[in-house]
SERO-396966 format. One record per residue: residue in one letter; z, y, x negated of N, C-alpha, C in turn; residue number from 1. Coordinates in Angstrom, 1 decimal, always signed. Last residue first. Layout:
<recs>
- A,Z,Y,X,Z,Y,X,Z,Y,X,NUM
...
</recs>
This chain:
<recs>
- X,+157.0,+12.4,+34.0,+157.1,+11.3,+33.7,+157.0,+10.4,+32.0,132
- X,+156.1,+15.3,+34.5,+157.3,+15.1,+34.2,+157.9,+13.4,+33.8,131
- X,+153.1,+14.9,+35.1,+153.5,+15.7,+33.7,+155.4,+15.5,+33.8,130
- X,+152.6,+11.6,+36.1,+152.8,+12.8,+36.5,+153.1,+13.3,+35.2,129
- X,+150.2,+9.0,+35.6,+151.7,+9.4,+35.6,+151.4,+10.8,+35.5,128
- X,+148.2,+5.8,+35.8,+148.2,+7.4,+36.6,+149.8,+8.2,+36.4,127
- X,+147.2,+3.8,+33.8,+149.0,+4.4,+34.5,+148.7,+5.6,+34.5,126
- X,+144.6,+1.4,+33.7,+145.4,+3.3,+33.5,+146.5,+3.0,+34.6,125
- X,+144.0,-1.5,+31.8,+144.4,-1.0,+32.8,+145.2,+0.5,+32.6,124
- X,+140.8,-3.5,+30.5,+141.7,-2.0,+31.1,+142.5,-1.7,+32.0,123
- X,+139.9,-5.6,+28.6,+140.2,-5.8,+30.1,+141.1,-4.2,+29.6,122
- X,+138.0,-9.0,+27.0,+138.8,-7.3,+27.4,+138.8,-7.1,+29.2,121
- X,+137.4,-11.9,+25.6,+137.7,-10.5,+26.7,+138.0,-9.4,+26.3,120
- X,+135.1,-14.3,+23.3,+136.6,-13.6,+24.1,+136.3,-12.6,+24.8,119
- X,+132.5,-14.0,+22.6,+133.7,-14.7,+24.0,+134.8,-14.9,+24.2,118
- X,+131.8,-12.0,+21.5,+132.0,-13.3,+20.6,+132.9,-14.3,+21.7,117
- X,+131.2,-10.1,+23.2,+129.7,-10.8,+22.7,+130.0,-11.8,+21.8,116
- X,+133.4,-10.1,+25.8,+132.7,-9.9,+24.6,+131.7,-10.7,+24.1,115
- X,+133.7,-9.5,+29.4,+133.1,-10.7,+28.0,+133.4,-9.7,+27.1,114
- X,+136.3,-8.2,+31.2,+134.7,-8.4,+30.5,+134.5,-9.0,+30.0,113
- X,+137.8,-8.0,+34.2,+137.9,-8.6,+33.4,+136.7,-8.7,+32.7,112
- X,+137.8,-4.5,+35.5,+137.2,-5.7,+35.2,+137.6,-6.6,+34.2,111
- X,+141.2,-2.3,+35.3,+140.1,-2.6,+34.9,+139.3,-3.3,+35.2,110
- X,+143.6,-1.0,+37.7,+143.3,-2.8,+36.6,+141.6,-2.9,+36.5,109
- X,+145.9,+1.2,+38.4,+144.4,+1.0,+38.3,+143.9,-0.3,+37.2,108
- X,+148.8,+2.0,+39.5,+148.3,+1.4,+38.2,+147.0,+1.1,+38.6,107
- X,+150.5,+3.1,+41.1,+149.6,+4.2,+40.3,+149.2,+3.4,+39.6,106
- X,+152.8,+0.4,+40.7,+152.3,+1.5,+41.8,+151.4,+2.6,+40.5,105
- X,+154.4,-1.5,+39.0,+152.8,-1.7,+39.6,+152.3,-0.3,+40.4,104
- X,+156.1,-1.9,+36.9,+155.8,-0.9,+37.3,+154.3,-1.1,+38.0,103
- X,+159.6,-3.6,+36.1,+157.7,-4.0,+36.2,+157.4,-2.9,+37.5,102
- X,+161.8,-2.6,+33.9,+161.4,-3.1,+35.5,+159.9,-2.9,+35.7,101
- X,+162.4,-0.8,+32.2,+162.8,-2.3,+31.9,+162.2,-3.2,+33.0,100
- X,+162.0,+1.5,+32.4,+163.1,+1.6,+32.4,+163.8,-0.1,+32.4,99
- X,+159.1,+0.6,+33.9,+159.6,+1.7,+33.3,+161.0,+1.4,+33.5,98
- X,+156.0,-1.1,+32.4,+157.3,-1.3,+33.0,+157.9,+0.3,+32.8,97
- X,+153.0,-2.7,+33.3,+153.7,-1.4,+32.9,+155.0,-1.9,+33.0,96
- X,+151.2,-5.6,+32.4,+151.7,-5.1,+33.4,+152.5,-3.8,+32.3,95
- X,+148.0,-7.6,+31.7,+148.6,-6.5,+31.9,+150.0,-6.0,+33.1,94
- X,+147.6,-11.2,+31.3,+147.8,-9.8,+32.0,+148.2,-8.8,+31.5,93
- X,+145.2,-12.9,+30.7,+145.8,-12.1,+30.2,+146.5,-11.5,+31.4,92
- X,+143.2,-15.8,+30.9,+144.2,-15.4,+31.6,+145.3,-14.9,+31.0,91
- X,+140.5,-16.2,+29.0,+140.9,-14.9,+29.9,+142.2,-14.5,+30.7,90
- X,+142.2,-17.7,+25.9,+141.1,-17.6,+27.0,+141.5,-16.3,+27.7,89
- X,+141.6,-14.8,+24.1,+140.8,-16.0,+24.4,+142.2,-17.1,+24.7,88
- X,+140.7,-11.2,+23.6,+141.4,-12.2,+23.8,+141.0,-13.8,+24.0,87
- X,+139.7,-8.7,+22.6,+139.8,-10.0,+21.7,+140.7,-11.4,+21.8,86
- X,+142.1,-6.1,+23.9,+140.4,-6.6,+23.4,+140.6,-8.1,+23.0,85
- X,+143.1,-3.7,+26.4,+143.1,-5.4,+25.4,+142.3,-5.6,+25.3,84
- X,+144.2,-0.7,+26.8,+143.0,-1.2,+26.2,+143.7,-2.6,+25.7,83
- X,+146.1,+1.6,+28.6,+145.9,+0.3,+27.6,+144.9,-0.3,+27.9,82
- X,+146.3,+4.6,+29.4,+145.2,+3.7,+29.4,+145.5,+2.6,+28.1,81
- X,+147.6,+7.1,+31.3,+147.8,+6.3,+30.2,+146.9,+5.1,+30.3,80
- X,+146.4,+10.6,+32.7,+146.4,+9.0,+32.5,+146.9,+8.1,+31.4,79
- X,+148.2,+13.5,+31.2,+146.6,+12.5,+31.7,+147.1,+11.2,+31.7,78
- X,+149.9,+14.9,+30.6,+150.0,+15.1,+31.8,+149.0,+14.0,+32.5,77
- X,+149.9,+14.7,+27.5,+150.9,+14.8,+28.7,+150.5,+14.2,+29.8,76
- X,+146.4,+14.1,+27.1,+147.5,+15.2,+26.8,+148.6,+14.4,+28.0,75
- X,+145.3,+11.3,+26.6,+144.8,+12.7,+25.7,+145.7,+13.7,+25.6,74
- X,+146.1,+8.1,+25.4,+146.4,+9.1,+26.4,+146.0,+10.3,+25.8,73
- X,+145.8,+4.7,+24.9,+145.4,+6.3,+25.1,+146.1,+6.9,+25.9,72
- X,+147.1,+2.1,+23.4,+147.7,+2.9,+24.5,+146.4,+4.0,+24.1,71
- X,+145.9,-1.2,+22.3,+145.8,+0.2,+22.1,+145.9,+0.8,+23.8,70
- X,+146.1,-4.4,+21.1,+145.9,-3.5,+22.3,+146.0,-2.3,+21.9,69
- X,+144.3,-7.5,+21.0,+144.9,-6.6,+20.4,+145.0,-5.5,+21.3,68
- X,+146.0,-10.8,+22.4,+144.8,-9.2,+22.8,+145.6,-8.9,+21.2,67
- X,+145.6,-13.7,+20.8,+146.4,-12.6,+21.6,+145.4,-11.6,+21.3,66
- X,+144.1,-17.1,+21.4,+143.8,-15.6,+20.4,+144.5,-14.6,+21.3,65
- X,+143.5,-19.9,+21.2,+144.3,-19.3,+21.9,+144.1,-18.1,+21.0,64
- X,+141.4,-22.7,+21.7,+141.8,-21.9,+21.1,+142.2,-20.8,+21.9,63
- X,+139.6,-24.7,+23.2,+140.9,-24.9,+23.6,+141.8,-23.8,+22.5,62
- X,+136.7,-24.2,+22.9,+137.4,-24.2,+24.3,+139.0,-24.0,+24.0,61
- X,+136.8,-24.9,+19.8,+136.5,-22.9,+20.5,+137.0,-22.9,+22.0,60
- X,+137.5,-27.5,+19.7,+138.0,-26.2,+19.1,+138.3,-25.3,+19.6,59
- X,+135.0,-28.6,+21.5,+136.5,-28.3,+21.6,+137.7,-27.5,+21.2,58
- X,+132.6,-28.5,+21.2,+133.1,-27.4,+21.5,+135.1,-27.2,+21.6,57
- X,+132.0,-31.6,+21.2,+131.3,-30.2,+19.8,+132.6,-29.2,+20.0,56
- X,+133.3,-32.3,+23.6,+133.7,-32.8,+22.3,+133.3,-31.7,+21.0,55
- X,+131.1,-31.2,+25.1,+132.5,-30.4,+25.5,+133.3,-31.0,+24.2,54
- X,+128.9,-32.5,+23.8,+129.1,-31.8,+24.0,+130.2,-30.8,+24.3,53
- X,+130.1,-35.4,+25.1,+129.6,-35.3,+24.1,+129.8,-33.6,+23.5,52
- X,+130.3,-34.7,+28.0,+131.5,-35.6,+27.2,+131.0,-35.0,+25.8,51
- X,+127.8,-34.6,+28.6,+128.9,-33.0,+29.0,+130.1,-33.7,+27.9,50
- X,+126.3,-37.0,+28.7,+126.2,-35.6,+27.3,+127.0,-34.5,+27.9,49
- X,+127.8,-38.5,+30.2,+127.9,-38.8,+28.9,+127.7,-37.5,+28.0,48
- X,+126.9,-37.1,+32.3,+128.7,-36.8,+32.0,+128.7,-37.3,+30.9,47
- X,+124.2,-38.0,+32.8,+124.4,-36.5,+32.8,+126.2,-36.6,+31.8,46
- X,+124.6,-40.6,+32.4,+123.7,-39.7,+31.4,+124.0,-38.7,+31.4,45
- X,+125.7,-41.2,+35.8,+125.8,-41.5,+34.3,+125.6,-41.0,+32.6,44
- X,+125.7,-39.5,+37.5,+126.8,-40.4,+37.9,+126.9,-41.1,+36.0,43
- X,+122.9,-38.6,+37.3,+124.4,-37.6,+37.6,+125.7,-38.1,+37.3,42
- X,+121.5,-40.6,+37.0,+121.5,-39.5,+35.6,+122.5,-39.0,+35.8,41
- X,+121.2,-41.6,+39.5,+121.9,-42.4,+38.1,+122.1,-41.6,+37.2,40
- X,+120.8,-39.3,+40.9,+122.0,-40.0,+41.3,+122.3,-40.6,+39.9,39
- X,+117.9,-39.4,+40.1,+119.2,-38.5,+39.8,+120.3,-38.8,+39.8,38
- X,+116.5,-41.9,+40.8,+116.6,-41.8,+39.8,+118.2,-40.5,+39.5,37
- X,+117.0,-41.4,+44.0,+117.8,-42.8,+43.4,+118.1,-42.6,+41.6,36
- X,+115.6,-39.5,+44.0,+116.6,-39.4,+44.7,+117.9,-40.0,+43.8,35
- X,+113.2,-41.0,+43.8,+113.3,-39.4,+42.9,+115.0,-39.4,+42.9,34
- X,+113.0,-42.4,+46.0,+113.1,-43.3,+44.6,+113.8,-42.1,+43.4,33
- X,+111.6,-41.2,+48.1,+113.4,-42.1,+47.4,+113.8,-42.1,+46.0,32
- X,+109.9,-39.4,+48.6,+109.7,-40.5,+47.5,+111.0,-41.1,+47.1,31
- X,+110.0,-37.1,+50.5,+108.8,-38.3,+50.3,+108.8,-39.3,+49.4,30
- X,+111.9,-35.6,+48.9,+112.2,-36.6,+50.0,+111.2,-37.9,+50.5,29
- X,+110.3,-33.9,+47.4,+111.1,-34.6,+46.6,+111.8,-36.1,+48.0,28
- X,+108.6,-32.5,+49.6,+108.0,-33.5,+47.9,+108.7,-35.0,+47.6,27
- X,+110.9,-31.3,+50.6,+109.7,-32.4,+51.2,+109.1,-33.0,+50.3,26
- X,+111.9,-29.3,+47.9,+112.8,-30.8,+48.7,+111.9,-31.7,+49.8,25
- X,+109.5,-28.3,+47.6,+109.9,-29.1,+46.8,+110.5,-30.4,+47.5,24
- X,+109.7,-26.8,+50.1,+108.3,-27.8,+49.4,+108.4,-28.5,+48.7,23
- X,+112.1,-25.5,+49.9,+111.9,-26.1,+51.2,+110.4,-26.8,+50.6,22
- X,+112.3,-23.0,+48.2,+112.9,-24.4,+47.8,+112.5,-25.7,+49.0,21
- X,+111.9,-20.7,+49.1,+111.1,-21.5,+48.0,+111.4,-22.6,+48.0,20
- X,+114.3,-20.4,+50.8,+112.9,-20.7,+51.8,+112.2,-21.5,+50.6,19
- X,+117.0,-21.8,+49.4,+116.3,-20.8,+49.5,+115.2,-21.3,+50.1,18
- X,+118.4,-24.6,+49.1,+119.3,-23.5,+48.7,+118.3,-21.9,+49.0,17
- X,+117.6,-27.5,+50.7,+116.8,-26.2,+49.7,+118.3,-25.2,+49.8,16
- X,+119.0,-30.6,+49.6,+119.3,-29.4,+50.6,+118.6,-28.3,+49.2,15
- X,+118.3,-34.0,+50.5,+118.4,-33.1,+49.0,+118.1,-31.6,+50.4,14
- X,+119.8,-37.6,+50.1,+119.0,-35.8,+50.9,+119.3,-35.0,+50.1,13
- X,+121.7,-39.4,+49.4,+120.7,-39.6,+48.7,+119.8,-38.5,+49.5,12
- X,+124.5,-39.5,+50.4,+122.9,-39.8,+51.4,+121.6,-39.7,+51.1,11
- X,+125.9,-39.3,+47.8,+126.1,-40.6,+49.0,+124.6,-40.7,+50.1,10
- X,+124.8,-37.4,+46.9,+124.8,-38.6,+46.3,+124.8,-39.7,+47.2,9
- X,+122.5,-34.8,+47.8,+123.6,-35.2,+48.6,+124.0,-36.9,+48.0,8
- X,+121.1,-32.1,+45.6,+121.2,-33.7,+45.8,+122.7,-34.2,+46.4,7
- X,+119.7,-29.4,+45.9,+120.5,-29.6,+45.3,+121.1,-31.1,+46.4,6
- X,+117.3,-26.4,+44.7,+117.9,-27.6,+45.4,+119.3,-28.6,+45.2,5
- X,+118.7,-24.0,+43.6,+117.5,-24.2,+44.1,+117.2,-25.1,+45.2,4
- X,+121.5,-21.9,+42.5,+120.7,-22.9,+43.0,+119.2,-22.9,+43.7,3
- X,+120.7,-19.8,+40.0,+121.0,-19.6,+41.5,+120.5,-21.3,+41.5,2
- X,+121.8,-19.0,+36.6,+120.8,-19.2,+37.5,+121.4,-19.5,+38.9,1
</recs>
């Protein structure tokens, strides 16, 4: 979601993030007290249940899973395309090498994507010539 409004702690003001949001934050300004109540949920309640919760998840956060990967290529002369799938967390790279030495030029780097079990994927083609 997009912000809406959103609470200044130390000055206890609250800023619309969009025109809709400009009724509320007058609403919500007319009454301190609204203000005062968040502040203590943010500063207290709120991090208790992220503690809590980031505790459930810890496993799945802090688990390490290597790509599996697959080269394409259809004939000779066509693009080469490694495919990583099923990785976790996201910071994978891809790099080419030729002759032992990291090959960045003609290289095209996919989006980094979800999968539907959260881990990644990610594409990168080596544009190479038919004598390469």
């Amino acid at each position: 979601g997009e912000d809406f409004v959103s609470l200044d702690k130390n000055t206890l003001t609250w800023t619309a993030a969009n025109p809709q949001a400009v009724i509320t934050k007058h609403k919500w300004e007319a009454n301190r007290a609204i203000a005062e109540q968040y502040k203590v949920y943010l500063e207290n309640e709120c991090i208790e249940w992220l503690k809590k919760y980031v505790g459930y998840g810890k496993d799945t956060l802090e688990r390490k899973v290597s790509p599996q990967v697959s080269l394409l290529q259809k004939d000779p002369s066509s693009p080469v395309t490694c495919h990583a799938t099923g990785f976790y967390p996201s910071g994978v790279t891809i790099t080419w090498q030729k002759n032992g030495q990291d090959h960045d030029e003609d290289v095209d780097l996919g989006e980094l994507l979800p999968n539907e079990d959260g881990s990644f994927q990610r594409m990168s083609t080596l544009n190479v010539g038919p004598d390469e």
